[in-house]
C-alpha positions, -999 to +999 in steps of 0.1 A: -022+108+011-013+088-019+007+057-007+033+037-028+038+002-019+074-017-022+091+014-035+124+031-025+124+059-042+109+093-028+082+114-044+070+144-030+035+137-039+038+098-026+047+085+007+063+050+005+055+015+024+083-008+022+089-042+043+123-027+051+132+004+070+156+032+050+159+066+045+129+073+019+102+046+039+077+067+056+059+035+066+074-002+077+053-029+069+041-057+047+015-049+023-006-078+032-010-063+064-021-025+059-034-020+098-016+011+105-037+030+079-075+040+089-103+032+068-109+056+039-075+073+048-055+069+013-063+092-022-046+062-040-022+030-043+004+023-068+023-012-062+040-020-091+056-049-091+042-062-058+011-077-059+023-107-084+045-118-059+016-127-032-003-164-031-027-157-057-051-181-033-041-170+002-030-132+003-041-112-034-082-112-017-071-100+014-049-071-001-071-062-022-100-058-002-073-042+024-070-018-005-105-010-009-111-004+033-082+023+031-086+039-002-109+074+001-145+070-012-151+081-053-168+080-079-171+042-095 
């Protein structure tokens, strides 16, 4: 699964996270917690205009290293 963070728009090859429930969200959350996903789960993330938004101090480490527990093994 391919997962698009803060988005609204649907995309058949993308399923959508957003904070707020509507008709295109497959998942409800916050990205700073991604719990509901399983480690290695996701082919890839696209958050545009997201993670600038987070406490560069507090929350962008934990996301991203949320990121990297979800996203599928590759090559480097």
């Amino acid at each position: 699964m391919k997962l698009h963070i803060g988005d609204e728009q649907p995309h058949p090859d993308w399923k959508i996270l957003n904070i707020q429930d509507g008709p295109n969200a497959g998942f409800i959350g916050d990205c700073n917690n991604l719990s509901q996903f399983a480690d290695d789960s996701i082919e890839a993330i696209y958050a545009s205009h997201v993670f600038e938004h987070l406490d560069h101090k507090s929350q962008l480490g934990h996301i991203l290293s949320e990121c990297w527990r979800v996203l599928e093994p590759g090559e480097s």
